[in-house]
C-alpha positions in Angstrom: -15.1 11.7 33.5 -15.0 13.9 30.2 -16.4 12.0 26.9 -12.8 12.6 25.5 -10.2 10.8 27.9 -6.9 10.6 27.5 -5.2 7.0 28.3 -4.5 6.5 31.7 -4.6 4.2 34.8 -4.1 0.8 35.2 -5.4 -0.3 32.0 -2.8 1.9 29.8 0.3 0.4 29.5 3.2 2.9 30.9 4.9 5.0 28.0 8.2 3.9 28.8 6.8 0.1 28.3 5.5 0.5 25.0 8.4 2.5 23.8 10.7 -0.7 25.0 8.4 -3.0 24.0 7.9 -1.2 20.4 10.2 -3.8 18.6 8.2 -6.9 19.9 4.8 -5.4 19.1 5.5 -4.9 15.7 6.4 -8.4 15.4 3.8 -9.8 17.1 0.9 -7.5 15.4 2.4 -7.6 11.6 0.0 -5.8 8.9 -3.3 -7.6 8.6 -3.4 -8.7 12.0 -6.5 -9.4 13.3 -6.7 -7.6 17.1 -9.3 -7.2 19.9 -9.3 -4.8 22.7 -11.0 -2.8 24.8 -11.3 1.1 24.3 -9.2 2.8 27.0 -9.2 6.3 25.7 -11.0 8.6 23.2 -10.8 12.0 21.5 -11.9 13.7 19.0 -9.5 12.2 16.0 -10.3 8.5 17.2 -10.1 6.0 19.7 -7.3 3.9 21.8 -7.1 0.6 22.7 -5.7 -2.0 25.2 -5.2 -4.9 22.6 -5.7 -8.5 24.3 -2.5 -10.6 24.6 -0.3 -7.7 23.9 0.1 -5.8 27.4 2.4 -2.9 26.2 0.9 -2.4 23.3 -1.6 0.6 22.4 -3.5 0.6 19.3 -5.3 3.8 17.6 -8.3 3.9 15.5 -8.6 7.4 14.0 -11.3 8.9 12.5 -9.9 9.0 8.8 -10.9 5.3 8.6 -14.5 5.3 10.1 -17.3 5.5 7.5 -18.8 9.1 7.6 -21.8 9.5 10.0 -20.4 6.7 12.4 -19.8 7.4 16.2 -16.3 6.1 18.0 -16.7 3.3 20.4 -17.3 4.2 23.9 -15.2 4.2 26.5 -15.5 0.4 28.1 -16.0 -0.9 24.7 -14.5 -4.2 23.7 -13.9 -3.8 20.2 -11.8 -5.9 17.0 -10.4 -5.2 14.1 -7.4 -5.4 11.7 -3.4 -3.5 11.8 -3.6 -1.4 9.2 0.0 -0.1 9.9 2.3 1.1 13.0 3.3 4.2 13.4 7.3 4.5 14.7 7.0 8.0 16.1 4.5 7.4 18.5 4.8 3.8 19.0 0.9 3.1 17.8 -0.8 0.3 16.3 -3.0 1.8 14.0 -6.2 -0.2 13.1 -9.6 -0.1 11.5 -12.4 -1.5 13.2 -14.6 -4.3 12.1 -17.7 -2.7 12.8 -16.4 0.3 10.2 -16.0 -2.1 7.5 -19.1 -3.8 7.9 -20.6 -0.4 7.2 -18.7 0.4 4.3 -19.9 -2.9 2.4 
């Protein structure tokens, strides 16, 4: 598999389910939210993730938020972090990780 993967498979929720779902997920994952999840896709601009207890629900973590000379999570990775905001047009959860903050303190 390329480094850079798209989400897809059985661990991505189906496009038509998070769209559905989008109402829901911004409910249950408010602003300040703290998530976990495991990275199911990554490119260049960031990484996605499966969040636990939210099956339809993708989250992003983009790049803009990592400290520079950070790397993005693997692939696999079980990561956390905090909603920063959602994103309506694309039905994301945007988030910054934990592990981004730790190195900005």
């Amino acid at each position: 598999m390329d480094e850079y993967a798209w989400p897809t498979g059985p661990e991505a929720p189906a496009a038509d389910a998070v769209r559905s779902s989008w109402a829901a997920t911004v409910a249950a994952l408010p602003v300040g939210t703290r998530i976990t999840g495991e990275v199911i896709g990554r490119q260049r601009f960031g990484v996605f993730i499966r969040i636990d207890g939210v099956p339809n629900a993708i989250a992003l973590a983009e790049i803009t938020a990592m400290p520079h000379g950070m790397d993005l999570p693997a692939l696999g990775a079980f990561v956390s972090g905090e909603v920063i905001c959602h994103a309506a047009h694309n039905h994301q959860v945007k988030v910054r990780l934990d592990e981004w903050l730790a190195a900005d303190e």
